[in-house]
N, C-alpha and C positions, 0 to 999 in steps of 0.2 A: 229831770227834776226828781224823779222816784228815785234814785239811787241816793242823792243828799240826804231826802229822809232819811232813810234806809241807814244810811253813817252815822248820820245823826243818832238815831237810834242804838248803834255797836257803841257809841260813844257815852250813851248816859248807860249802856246795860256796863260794860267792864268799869267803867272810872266812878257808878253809883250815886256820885255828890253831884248837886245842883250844878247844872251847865248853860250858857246861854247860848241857846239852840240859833241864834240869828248868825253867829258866825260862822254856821257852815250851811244855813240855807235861808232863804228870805218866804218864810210860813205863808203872810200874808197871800203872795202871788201863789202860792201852792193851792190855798183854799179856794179864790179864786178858778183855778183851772183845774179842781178836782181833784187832787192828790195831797190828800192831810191825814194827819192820824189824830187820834184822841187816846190820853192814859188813861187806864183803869186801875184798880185793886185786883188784887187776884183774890181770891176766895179759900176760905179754908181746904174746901175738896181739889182747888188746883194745887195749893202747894201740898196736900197732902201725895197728889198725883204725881208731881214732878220731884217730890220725895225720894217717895218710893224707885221712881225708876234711874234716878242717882243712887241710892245706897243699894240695887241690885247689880249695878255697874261698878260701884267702888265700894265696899263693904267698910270702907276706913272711915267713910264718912258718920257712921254710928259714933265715932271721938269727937267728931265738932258738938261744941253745946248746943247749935240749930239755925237759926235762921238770919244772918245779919241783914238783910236788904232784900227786895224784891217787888218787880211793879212789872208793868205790864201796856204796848199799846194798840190799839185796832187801827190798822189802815185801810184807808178808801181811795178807790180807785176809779176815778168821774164819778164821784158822789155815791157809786155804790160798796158795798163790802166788801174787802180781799181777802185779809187774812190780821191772826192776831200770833205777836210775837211776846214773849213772859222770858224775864230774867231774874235769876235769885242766886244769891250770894250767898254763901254759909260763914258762919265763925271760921276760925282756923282750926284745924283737926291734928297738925301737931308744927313740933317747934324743933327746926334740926339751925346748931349755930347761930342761934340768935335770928334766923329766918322763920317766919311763922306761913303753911302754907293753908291754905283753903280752897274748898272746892266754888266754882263759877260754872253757871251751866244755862244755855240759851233754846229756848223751845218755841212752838210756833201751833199751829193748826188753822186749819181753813174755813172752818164751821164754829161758830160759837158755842160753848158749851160742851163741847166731846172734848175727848182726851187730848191729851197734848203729847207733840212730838216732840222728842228731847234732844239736840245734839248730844254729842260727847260732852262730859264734864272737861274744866279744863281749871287747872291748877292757877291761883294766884299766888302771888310773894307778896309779904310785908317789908319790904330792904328800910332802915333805919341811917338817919344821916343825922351827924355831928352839928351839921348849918339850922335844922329844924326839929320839930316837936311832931307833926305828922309824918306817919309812915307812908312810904310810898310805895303804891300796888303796881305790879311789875306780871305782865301777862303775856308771855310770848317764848319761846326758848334763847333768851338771851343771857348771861349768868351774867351775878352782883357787880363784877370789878365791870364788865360793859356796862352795864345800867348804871353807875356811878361813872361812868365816862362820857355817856349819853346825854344825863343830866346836866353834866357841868359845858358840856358843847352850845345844846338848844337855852343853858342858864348866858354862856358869852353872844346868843344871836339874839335875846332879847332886846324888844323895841325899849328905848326910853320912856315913854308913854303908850299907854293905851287907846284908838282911836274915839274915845269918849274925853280925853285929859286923864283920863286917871291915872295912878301908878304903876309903874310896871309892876307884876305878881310875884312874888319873891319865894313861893314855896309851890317845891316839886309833888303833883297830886298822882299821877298816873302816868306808866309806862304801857303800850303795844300795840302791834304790829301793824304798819297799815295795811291794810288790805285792798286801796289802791290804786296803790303803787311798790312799792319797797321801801324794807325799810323801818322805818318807828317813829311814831308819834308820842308826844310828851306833853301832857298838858301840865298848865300851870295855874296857882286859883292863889289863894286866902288861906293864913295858917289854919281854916276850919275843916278847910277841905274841899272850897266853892273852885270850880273850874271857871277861870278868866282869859285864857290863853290858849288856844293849841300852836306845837310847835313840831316841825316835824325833820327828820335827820335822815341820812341814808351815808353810807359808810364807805369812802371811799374803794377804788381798786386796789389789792396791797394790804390795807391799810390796816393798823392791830384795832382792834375796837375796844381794848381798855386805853386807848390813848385818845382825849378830846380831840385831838389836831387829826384823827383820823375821819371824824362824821361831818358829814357837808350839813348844817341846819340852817334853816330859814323858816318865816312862819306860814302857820298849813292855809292851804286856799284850796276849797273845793274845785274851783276851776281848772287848775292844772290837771 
């Protein structure tokens, strides 16, 4: 059950926008048996902290305007403390070809209130498509003409309906990696930015990955 959190969590830190957390894990039975998180704010001294130790690792990051996103959640583990994980998203810091990139960077600690451990930053894309009005953030080392082949694979394996009746999602919000398995996930939400869908592909043997007909998609099930 920890590890669906845990996804769950890489899921709302890269993709940002509102997601409904029930499709990759059932909360209720987690609180139940002791394994839940709760979000926080992060506080002025944490993002001053986890600032800081991005713009000593990437000095580039001085050109983002500052801060586009950022939140934070505490996990519990049989009802007592584990540890708290903090994600922040920066503006984009520059624009090569009409891609806009920005930094993304995920930290954690074990203790409430000390400093925070940083990973590595990691680069987002903005990729821009003809079909829609939002941009779609792209996080993984995959280049544009694959991530336009990706989406259009996981856009031909979409359900007709949503298992609520609703309509199938029609714009592409977030690309990367799954972590696991192989491969890539694609969610899919509301021209706002809501994540309604994950979908996930893995790329034949062979097979080119700017070509749709190369990505095997189907939709993601924590179970596999």
């Amino acid at each position: 059950m920890r590890r669906r959190i845990r996804f769950g969590l890489l899921v709302l830190i890269v993709a940002v926008y509102p997601f409904d957390a029930s499709l990759l894990a059932d909360e209720s039975a987690s609180a139940r048996t002791g394994y839940y998180t709760e979000n926080f704010e992060l506080s002025d001294a944490d993002l001053r902290d986890i600032t800081s130790q991005v713009m000593t690792q990437h000095p580039l990051l001085s050109s983002s305007p500052g801060i586009k996103a950022a939140g934070a959640t505490r996990h519990f583990n049989k009802f007592e403390y584990d540890d708290d994980v903090a994600w922040v998203v920066y503006f984009p810091h520059i624009e090569t070809a009409g891609i806009k990139q920005a930094f993304q960077v995920t930290c954690s600690r074990q203790v409430p209130d000390i400093a925070w451990n940083c990973d590595e930053a990691r680069i987002r894309r903005y990729v821009t498509l003809e079909s829609q009005n939002f941009e779609v953030r792209v996080t993984g080392p995959i280049d544009s003409a694959a991530a336009l082949a990706l989406i259009e694979a996981t856009r031909q394996a979409l359900p007709p309906a949503l298992e609520d009746g609703s309509a199938t999602p029609e714009t592409a919000i977030n690309i990367l990696p799954n972590t696991t398995e192989s491969g890539y996930l694609v969610i899919w939400g509301d021209p706002e930015g809501h994540g309604q869908l994950m979908m996930q592909a893995e790329l034949s043997d062979g097979a080119d990955g700017r070509d749709p007909t190369g990505w095997r998609a189907s939709i993601f099930s924590s179970d596999d």
